[in-house]
N, C-alpha and C positions, 0 to 999 in steps of 0.2 A: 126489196123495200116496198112497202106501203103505196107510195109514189108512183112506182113503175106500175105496177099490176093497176094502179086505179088509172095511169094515162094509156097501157094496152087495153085496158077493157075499151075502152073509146076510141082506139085506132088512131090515138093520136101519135106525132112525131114529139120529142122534146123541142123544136121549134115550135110545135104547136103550143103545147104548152105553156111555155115562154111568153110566148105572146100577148095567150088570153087572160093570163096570170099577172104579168107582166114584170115576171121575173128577167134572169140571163138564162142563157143556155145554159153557160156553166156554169153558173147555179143549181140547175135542174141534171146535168148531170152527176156533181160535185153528191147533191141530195140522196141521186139513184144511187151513188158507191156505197151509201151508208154516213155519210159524213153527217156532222148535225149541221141543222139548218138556225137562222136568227129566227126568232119567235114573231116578225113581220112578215118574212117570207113562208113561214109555215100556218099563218092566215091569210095568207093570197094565194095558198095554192088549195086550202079549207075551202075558201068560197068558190072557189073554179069547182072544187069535185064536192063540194056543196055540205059537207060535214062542219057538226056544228064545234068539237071541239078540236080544235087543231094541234093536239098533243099525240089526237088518232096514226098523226102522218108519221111520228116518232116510231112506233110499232113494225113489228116484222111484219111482213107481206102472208104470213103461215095460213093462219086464219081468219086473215080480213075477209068481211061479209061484202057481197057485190053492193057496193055504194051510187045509187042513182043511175045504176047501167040500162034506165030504161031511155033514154035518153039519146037521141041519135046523136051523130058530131055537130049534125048542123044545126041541131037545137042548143047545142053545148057550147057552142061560137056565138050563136046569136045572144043566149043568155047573158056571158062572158061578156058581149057588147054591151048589152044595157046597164051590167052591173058597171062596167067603166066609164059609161054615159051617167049614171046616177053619182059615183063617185065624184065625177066634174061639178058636176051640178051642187051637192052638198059644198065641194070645195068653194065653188061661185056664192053662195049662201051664206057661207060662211065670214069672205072676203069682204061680202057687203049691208054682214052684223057688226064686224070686228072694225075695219076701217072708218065710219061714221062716230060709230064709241069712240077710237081714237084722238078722230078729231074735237069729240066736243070734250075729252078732257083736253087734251091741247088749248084749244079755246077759250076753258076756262083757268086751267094753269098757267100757260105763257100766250096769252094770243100776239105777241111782238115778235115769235118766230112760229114757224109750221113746221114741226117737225114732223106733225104724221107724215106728210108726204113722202118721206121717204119711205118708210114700211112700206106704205099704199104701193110704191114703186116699184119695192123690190118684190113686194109679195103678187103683185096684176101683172109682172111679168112670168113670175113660176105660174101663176093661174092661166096666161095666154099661152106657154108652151106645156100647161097641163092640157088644155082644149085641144089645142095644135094636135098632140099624140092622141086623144081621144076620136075624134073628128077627121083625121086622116088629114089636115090642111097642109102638115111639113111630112111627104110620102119621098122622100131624097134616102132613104136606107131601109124602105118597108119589103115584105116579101116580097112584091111585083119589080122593086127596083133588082134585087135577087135574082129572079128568074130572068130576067131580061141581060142581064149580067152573064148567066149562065148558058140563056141562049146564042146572046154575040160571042162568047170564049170559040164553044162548040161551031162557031160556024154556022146557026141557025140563026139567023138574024128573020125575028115577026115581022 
C-alpha cells in the first residue's frame, strides 16, 4: 500500500507515524493490510506525507511517485509538530468566536438562565486536553513513558 512505501521512504516506524499523524497504531497497521481507512484518517496521514488529495493514499503502492522524500525525519517530526500546534491554535480560535456568539444569543433569548456555560464547559475542557496532547503537559503514556517501561522490564533501569 501507498501508506507503507511513503512511511519507509522516511525511515519511519508505524509508531512513528501514529504519532505525528495522530492516528492508532492500529490504525496504521489495519491501513498497511490494505483495509480502507475513514476519509478523517486518510487526511491526517495526507498532511503528514503532505499530498494534497487524500484519495492518493487509497491507491496501490506500484507506481507511486517519491512524494516529498526530500525531507529528512527530523524535518518531518518537526513539521508534524507545528501542523499540531497550529491545529490547537485554530481549535482555540475557534472556541473563543463560537463561545462569546453563544452567549450573546443566550443573553438575548433567555438571559434568566445561562445556558451557554455549559458548551463553554464541555467544549474548554476538550480544548484543555486538546493542548495537553499538543503541548506534551499530560506525558503519563507518551514514547518516553515507553522506553522507560521497556528499560525497567529489561533490567536497565536510566
Amino acid at each position: 500500500m501507498l501508506i507503507q512505501k511513503l512511511r519507509l521512504q522516511r525511515g519511519w516506524s508505524q509508531e512513528q507515524l501514529a504519532e505525528v499523524s495522530g492516528v492508532s497504531v492500529r490504525t496504521v497497521q489495519r491501513l498497511e493490510r490494505g483495509q480502507p481507512g475513514s476519509p478523517e484518517t486518510l487526511k491526517a496521514l495526507a498532511a503528514v506525507f503532505d499530498i494534497d488529495d487524500f484519495n492518493r493514499l487509497k491507491e496501490p503502492a506500484v507506481d507511486a511517485p517519491d512524494l516529498r522524500s526530500d525531507l529528512r525525519p527530523d524535518e518531518a517530526f518537526a513539521l508534524a509538530r507545528v501542523r499540531r500546534v497550529k491545529s490547537f491554535y485554530i481549535h482555540l480560535i475557534e472556541y473563543l468566536v463560537v463561545i462569546p456568539a453563544l452567549a450573546l444569543i443566550n443573553v438575548v433569548t433567555s438571559p434568566s438562565y445561562w445556558w451557554f456555560v455549559w458548551p463553554a464547559l464541555g467544549w474548554g475542557i476538550g480544548l484543555a486536553a486538546h493542548g495537553a496532547s499538543v503541548f506534551g503537559a499530560v506525558g503519563l503514556f507518551d514514547g518516553a513513558w515507553e522506553k522507560r517501561q521497556v528499560e525497567k522490564y529489561l533490567g536497565r533501569d536510566l
